[in-house]
Structure formats: C-alpha cells, structure tokens
TIVODREN-148018 format. One record per residue (C-alpha): residue in three letters; x, y negated, z negated; chain. Coordinates in steps of 0.1 Angstrom, whole numbers, plus 5000, padded with zeros to 4 digits. Layout:
<recs>
rec residuo:ala | px:X | py:Y | pz:Z | cadena:A $
...
</recs>
This chain:
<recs>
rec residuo:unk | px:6820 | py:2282 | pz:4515 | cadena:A $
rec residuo:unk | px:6837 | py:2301 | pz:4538 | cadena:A $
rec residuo:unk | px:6809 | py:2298 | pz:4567 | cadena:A $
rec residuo:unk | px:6822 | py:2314 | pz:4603 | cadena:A $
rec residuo:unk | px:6799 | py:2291 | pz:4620 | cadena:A $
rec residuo:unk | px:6786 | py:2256 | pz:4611 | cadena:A $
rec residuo:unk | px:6760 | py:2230 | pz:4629 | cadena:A $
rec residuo:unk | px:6746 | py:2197 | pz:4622 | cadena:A $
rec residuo:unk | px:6706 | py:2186 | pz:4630 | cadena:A $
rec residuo:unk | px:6694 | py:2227 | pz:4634 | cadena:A $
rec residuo:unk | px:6659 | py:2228 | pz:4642 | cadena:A $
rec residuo:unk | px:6641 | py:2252 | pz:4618 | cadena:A $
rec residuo:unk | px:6620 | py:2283 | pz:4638 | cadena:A $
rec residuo:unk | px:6594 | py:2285 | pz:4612 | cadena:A $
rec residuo:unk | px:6587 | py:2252 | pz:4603 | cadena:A $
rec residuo:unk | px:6584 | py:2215 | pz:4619 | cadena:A $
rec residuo:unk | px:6615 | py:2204 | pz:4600 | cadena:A $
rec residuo:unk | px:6654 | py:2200 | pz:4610 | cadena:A $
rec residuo:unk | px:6683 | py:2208 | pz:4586 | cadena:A $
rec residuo:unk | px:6710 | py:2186 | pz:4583 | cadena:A $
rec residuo:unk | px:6735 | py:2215 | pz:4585 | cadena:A $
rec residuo:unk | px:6734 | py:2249 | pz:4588 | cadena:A $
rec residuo:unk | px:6761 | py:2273 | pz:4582 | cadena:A $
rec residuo:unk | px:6766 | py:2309 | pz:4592 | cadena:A $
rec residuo:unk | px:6782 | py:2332 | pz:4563 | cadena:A $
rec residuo:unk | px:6794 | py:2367 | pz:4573 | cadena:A $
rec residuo:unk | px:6805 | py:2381 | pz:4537 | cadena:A $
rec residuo:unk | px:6781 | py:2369 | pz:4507 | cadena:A $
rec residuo:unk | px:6809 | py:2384 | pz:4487 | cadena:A $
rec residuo:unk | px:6834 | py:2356 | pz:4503 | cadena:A $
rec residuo:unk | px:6855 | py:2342 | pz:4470 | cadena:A $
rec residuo:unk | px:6842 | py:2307 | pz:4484 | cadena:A $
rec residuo:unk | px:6808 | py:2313 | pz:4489 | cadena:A $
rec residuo:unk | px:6805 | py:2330 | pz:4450 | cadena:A $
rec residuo:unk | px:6819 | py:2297 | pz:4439 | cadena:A $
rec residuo:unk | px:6787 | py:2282 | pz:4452 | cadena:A $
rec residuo:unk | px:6766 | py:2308 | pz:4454 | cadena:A $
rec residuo:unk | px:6772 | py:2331 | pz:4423 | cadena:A $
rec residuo:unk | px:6775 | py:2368 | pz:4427 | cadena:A $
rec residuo:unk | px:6754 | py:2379 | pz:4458 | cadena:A $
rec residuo:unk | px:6725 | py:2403 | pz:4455 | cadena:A $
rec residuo:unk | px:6706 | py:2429 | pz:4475 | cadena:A $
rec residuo:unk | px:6714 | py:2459 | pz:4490 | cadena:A $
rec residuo:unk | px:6744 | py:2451 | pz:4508 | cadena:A $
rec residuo:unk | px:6761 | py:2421 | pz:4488 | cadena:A $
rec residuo:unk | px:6785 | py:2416 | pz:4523 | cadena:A $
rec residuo:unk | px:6759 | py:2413 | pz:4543 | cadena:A $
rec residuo:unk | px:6753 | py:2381 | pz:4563 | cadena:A $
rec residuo:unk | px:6738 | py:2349 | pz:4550 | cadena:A $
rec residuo:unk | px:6724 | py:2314 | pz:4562 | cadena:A $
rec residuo:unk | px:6737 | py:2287 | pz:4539 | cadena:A $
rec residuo:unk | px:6711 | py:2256 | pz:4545 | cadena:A $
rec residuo:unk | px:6721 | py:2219 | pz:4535 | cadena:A $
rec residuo:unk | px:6698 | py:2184 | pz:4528 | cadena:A $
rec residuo:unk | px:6718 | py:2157 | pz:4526 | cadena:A $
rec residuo:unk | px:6698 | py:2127 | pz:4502 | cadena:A $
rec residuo:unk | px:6717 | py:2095 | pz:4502 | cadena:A $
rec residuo:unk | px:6688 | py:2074 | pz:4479 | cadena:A $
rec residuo:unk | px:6667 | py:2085 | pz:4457 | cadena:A $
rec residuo:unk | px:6638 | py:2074 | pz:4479 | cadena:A $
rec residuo:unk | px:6651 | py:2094 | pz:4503 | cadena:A $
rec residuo:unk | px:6645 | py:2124 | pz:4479 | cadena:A $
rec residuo:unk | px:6614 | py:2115 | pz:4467 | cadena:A $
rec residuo:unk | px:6598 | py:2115 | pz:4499 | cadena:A $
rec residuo:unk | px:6604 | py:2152 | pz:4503 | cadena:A $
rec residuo:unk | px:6604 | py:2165 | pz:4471 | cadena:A $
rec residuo:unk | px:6566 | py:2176 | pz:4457 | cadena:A $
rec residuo:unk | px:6547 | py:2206 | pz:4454 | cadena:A $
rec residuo:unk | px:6512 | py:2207 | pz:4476 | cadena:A $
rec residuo:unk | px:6500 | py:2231 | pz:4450 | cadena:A $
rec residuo:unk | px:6506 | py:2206 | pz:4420 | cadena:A $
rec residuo:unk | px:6495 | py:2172 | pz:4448 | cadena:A $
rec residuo:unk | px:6462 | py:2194 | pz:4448 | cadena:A $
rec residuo:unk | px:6461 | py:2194 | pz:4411 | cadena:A $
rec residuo:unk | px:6465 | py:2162 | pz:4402 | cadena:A $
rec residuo:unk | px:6443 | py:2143 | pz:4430 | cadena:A $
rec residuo:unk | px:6414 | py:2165 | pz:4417 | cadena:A $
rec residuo:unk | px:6426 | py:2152 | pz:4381 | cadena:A $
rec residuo:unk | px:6427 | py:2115 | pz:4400 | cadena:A $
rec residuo:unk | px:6391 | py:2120 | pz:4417 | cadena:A $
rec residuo:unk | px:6375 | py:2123 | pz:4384 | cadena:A $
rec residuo:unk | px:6392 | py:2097 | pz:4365 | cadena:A $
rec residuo:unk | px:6385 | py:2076 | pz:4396 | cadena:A $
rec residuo:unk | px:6348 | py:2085 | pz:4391 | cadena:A $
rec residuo:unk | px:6349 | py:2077 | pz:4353 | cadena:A $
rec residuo:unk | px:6363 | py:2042 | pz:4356 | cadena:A $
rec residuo:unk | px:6338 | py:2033 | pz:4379 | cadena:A $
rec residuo:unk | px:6310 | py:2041 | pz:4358 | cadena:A $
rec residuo:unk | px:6321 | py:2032 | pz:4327 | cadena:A $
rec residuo:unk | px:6340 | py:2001 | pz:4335 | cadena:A $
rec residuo:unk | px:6338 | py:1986 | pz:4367 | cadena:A $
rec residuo:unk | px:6297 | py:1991 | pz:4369 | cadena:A $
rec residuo:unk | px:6301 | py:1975 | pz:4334 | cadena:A $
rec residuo:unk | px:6324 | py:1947 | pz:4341 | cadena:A $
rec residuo:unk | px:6321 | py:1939 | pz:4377 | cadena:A $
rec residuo:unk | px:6286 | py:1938 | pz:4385 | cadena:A $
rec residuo:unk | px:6291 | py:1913 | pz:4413 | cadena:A $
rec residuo:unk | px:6305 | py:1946 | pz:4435 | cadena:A $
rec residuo:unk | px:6274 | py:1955 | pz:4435 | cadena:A $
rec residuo:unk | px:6250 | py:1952 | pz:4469 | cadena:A $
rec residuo:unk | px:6223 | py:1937 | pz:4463 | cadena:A $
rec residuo:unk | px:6189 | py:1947 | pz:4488 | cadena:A $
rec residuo:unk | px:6211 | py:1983 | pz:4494 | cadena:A $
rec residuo:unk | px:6192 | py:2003 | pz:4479 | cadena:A $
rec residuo:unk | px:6152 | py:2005 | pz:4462 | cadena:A $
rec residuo:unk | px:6169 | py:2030 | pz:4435 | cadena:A $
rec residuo:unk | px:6194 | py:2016 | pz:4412 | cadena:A $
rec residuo:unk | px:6215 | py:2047 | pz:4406 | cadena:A $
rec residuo:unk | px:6219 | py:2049 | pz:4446 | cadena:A $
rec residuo:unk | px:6231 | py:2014 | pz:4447 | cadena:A $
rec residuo:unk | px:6261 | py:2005 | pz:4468 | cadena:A $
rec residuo:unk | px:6292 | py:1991 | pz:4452 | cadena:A $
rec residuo:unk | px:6321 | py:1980 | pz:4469 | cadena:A $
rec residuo:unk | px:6342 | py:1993 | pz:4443 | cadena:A $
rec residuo:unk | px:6377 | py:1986 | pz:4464 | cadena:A $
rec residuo:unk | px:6374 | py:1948 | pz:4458 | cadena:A $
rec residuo:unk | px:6380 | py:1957 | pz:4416 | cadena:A $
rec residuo:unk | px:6402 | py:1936 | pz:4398 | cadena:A $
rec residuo:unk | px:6408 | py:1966 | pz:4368 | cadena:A $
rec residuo:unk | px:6442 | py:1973 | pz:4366 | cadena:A $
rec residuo:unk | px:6436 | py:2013 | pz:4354 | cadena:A $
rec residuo:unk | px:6414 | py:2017 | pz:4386 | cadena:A $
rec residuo:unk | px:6442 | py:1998 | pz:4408 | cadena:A $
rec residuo:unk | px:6464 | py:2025 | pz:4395 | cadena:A $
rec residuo:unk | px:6444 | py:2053 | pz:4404 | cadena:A $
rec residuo:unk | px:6438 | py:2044 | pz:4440 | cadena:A $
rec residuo:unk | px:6472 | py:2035 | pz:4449 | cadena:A $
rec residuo:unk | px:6484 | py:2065 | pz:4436 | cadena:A $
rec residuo:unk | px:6458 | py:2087 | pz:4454 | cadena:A $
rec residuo:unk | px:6468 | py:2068 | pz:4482 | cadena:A $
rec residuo:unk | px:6504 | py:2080 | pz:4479 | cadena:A $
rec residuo:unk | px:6493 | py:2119 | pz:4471 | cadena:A $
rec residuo:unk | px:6475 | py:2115 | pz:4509 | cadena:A $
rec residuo:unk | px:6504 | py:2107 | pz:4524 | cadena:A $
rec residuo:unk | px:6527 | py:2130 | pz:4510 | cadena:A $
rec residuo:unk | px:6501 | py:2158 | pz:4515 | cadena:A $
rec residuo:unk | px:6492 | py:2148 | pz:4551 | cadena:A $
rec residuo:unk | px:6534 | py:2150 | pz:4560 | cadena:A $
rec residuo:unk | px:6536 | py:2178 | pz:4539 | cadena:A $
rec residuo:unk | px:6567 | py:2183 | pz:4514 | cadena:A $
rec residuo:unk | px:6598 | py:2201 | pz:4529 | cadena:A $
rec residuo:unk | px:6615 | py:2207 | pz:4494 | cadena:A $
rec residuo:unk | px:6589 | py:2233 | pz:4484 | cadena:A $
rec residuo:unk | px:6578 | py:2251 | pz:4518 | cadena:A $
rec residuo:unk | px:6613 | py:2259 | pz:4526 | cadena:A $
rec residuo:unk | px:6619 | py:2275 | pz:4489 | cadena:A $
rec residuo:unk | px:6578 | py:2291 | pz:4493 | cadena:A $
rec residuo:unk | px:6589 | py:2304 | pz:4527 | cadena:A $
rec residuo:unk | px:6621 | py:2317 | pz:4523 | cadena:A $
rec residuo:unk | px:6637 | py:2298 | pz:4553 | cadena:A $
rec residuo:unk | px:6672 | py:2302 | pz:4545 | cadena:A $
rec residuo:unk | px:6692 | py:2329 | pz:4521 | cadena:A $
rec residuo:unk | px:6704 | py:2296 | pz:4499 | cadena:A $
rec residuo:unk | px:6691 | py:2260 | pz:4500 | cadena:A $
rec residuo:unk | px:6713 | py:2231 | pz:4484 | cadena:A $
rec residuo:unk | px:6711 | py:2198 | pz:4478 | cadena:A $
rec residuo:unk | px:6741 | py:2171 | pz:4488 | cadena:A $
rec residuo:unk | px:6743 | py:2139 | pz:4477 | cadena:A $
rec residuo:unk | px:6762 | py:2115 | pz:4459 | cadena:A $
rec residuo:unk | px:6775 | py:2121 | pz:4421 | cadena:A $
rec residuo:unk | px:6749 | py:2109 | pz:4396 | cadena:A $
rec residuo:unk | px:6718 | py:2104 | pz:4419 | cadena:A $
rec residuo:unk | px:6698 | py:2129 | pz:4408 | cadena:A $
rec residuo:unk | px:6696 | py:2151 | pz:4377 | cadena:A $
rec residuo:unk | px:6699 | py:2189 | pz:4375 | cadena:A $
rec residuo:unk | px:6659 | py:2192 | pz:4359 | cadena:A $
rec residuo:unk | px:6649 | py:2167 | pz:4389 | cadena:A $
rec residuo:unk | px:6664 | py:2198 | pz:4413 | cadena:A $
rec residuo:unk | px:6636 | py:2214 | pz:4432 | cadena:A $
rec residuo:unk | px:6628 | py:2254 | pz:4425 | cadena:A $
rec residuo:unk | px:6648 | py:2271 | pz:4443 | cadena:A $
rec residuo:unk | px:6673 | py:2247 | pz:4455 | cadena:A $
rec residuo:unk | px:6710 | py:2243 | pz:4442 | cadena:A $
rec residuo:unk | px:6730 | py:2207 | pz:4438 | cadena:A $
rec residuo:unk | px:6761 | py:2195 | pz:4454 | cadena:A $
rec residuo:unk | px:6776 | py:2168 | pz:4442 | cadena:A $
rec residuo:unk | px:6801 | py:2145 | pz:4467 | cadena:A $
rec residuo:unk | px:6823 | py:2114 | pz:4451 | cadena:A $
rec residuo:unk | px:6814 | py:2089 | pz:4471 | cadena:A $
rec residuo:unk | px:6849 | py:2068 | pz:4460 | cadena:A $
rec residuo:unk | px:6863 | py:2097 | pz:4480 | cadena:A $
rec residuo:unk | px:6841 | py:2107 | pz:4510 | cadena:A $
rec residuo:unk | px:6843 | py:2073 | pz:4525 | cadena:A $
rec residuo:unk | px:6838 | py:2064 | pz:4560 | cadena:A $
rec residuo:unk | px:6873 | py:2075 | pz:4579 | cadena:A $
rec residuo:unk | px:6875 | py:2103 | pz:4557 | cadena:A $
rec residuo:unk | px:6895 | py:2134 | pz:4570 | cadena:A $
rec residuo:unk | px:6897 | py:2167 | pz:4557 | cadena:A $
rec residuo:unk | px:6930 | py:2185 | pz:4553 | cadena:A $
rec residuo:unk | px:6927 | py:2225 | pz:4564 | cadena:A $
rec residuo:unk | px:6927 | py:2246 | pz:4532 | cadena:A $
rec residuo:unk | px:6923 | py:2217 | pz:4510 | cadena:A $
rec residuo:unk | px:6897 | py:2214 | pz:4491 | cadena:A $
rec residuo:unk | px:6868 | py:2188 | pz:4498 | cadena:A $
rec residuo:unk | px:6858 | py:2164 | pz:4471 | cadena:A $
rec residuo:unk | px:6825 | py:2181 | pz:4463 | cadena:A $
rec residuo:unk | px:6812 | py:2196 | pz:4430 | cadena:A $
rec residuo:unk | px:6783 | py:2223 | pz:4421 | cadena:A $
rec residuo:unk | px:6760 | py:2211 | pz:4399 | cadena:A $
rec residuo:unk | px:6731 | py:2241 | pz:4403 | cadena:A $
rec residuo:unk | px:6738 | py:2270 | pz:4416 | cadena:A $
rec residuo:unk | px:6706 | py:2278 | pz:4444 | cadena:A $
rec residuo:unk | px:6685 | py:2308 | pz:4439 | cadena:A $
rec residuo:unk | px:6692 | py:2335 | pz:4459 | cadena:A $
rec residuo:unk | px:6663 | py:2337 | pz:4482 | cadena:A $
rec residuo:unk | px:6671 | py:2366 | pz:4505 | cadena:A $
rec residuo:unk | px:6653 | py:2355 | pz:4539 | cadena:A $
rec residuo:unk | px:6647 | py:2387 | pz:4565 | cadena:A $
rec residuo:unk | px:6669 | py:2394 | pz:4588 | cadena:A $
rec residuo:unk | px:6645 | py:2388 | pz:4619 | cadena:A $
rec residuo:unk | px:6645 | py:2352 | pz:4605 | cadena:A $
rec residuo:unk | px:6681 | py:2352 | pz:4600 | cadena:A $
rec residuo:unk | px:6685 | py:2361 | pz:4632 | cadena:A $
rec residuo:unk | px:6667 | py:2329 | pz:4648 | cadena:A $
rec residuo:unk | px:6685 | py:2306 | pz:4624 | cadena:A $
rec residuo:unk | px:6713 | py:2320 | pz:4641 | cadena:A $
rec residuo:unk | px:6700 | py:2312 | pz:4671 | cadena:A $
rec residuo:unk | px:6691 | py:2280 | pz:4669 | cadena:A $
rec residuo:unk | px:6722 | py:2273 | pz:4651 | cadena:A $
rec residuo:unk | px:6740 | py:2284 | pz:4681 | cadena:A $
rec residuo:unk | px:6720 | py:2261 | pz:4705 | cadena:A $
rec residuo:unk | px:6723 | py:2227 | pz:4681 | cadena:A $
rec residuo:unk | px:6764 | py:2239 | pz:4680 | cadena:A $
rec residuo:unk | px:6762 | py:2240 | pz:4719 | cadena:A $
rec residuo:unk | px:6746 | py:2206 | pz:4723 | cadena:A $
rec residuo:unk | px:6758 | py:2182 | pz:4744 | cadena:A $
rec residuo:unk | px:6782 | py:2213 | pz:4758 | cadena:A $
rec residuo:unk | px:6786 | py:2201 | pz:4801 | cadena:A $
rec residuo:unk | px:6780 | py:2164 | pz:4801 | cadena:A $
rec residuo:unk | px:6801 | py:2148 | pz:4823 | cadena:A $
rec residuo:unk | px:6810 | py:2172 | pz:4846 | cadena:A $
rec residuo:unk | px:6810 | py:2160 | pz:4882 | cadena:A $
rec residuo:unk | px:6782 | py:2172 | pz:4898 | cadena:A $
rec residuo:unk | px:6792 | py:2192 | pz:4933 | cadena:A $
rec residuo:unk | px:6792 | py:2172 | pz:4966 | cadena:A $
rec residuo:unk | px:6763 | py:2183 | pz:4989 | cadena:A $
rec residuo:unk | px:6778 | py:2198 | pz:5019 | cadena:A $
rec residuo:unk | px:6770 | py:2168 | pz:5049 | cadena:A $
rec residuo:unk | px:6763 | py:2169 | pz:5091 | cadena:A $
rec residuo:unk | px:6800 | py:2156 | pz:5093 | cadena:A $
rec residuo:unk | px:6816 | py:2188 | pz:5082 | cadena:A $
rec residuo:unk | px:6827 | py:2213 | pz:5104 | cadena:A $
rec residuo:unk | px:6804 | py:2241 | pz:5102 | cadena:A $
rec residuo:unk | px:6828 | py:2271 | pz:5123 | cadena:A $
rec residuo:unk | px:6864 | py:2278 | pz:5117 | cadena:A $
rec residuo:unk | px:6877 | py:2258 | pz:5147 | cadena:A $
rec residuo:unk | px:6904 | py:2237 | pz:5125 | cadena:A $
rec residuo:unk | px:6915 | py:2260 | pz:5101 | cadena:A $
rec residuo:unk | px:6954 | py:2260 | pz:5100 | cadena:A $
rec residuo:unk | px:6968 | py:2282 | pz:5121 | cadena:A $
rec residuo:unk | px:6994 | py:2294 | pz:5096 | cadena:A $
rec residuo:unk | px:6980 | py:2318 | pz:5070 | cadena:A $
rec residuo:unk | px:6976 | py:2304 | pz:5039 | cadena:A $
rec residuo:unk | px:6962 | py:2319 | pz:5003 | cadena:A $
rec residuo:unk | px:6929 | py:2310 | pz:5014 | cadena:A $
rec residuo:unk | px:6929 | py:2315 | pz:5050 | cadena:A $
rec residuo:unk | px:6894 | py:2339 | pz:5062 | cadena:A $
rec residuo:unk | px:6912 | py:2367 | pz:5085 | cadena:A $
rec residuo:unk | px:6891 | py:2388 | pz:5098 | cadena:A $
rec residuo:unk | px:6903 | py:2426 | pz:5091 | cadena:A $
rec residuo:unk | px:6894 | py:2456 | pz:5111 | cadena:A $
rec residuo:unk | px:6875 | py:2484 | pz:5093 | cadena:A $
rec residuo:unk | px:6897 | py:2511 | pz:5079 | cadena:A $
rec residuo:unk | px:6876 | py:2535 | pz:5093 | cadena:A $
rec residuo:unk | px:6890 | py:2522 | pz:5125 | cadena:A $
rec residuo:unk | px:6920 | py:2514 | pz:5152 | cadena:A $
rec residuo:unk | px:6925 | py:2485 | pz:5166 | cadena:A $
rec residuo:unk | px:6934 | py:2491 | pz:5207 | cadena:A $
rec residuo:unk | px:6955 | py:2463 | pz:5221 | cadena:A $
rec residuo:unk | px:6944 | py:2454 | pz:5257 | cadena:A $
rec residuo:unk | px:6966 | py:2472 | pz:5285 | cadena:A $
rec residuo:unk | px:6973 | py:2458 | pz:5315 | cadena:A $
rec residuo:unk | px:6952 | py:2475 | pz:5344 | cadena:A $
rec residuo:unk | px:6976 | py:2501 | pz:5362 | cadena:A $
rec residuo:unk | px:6971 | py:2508 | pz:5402 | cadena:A $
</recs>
C-alpha cells in the first residue's frame, strides 16, 4: 500500500492486544493505498495514516475474536431466561430425581441440582452460556479496536474463500491471499505485485493524531527489536595492564598521546649554566 514504514507483532498503546503488522503511511492519497483504502477523507486527504493488519489462518482462529460485548450482553440475558423457563417447565417436570430431598421445609425453595439434566434444549443453553463467559471474560478484539478507533484502517488477511464479506466485522476491510501462491519459500519481487486481493474495503476510521503518534512509536520499537544482539561485549580493563604510558612506542603514531604546550605559552629549552 505504499507504507514508508512496516512492523510485525506491534504492541497496541491503548489496549492489551498485539497486531500482527502495522504499517506507517505518509500520503493517504498514495495511488496504492486508494487501491485498498478508497478515496481518503478528512481535512487533509495526504495526511499520515496507520494501516493495521490481523492475519486469520482458520476460521476458529477468527471466531475467537470476532463478537460484539454489546450483542454477548444481549443474548446471555436472552439465555438466562430461557435457562430459567426450561427449568421450571421441563426439567422440574421431568427430572424430579434432581431434586434435594430434606433441603428445604418449603417446596418452591427446594434445591435442584439442575446441572446433572439429561434435556438436550437445557444442555444447549448452558454450553452456550458457557462459551459467551469466556469470550466476554477475554474480551473481543475485532470490535474494541473498530469502537476505539485504534488505527486509521483495520483489515482482515487471510486465505481466499475462508470467510465471507457479510461475516467481515464493522469496520474492518478483507484481504484475500492465494494460498497456491504464498507458499512457504515465497519471495517477493520489488515492484511486483503480491498475490493478494481486496475483498472489503475498511471504513475509514480516522484515529487522533496523539494516538497516531504512539502507534508510531511503538511501531518503531517492535521494528528495532532484536537491533544489538551479538555484539561483543567490551573487555573489562584488568590489574595486568599497564596503567601509565611507560611502553608506548616511541615513534609517533596516529594515536600516540603527546602532550602539547598551551598556546598561550613558550616552551624555554634548558641552557647550560654559564660561569
């Protein structure tokens, strides 16, 4: 797209979460980046943007990011009663051995053990309340990075015909990649293009430019990673070494330490002592 800077694993300022890449785009007007992008908006069209990419390789991958805590809310409330009904209706009905006998003198404050049912529509319901706690408890990247604007575009890679443009999350664009092409081995060739296609174009999100800023940061810190490993670490000067200047060479040398007068000064040669 035309990005002046790119990094892989950039850790996101705002959030607990890591992009897979992260790309720096000085001209949102770049011929490249409209290809991808669409025509940029705003008050300065060139001005810079923060391109931000999730690679998904499975579909399980995807699905374990992609909901909306608002709509989770929803439908465990919607679960929580239907749990409630089945329980009253037809496991109290049908399953009365659940029921604790001696728990209570009352019978509507009996206690029933209703997780040892055997009804298939209540099974349902509690596994998949189950699975709404999880994904609420780890949160869902897709939609707090589109609710919080954390990058100016957010796409989607992954292979050709995993997911379908509807399946998309708001806010987020589609790459496709053949994966007959991009196999392991694969190297690009400068200027050519890569075998990637644009399925849905992202929303334009617009992030501020104090966030912008940060990404950049960050980006700059995951691109310097593992910048100074193995260089040889200075020897520690030991007793053995000569610490005066007793066997310099003689000659002088491109290094040699001679010691110059001030040039405020003259330097008076020692006269032999007349009578």
């Amino acid at each position: 797209m035309g990005c002046r800077a790119v990094a892989l694993e950039v850790s996101c300022p705002f959030h607990r979460y890591r992009f897979d890449a992260l790309g720096w785009l000085d001209h949102a007007d770049d011929p490249r980046a409209k290809e991808v992008l669409g025509l940029p908006h705003g008050d300065d069209p060139r001005a810079p943007r923060v391109i931000a990419i999730e690679c998904k390789q499975s579909r399980a991958d995807f699905a374990s990011d992609d909901a909306d805590p608002a709509e989770l809310a929803r439908r465990k409330a919607y679960l929580l009663e239907r749990r409630t009904v089945i329980e009253e209706l037809r496991v109290k009905v049908r399953e009365t051995h659940l029921k604790v006998e001696g728990s209570s003198l009352f019978e509507d404050l009996a206690t029933w053990e209703f997780g040892g049912s055997r009804i298939r529509a209540y099974r349902r319901v509690v596994t998949e309340l189950e699975t709404i706690d999880g994904k609420m408890g780890i949160d869902t990247k897709f939609a707090q990075l589109a609710r919080w604007r954390t990058a100016d575009a957010l796409l989607v890679m992954s292979p050709a015909g995993l997911l379908r443009p509807r399946e998309v999350p708001a806010g987020w664009g589609l790459i496709e990649v053949d994966p007959r092409r991009l196999k392991k081995g694969f190297e690009p060739v400068a200027g050519a293009p890569l075998p990637c296609t644009t399925r849905v174009t992202p929303s334009q999100l617009g992030t501020p430019a104090h966030r912008r800023l940060r990404l950049l940061r960050n980006l700059a810190v995951a691109a310097s990673r593992g910048v100074g490993y193995g260089l040889v670490t200075a020897a520690e000067p030991t007793e053995e070494r000569p610490a005066t200047n007793a066997h310099r060479s003689a000659e002088p040398s491109l290094f040699s330490f001679e010691e110059k007068p001030p040039s405020d000064t003259i330097r008076v040669e020692s006269q032999p002592d007349h009578p």
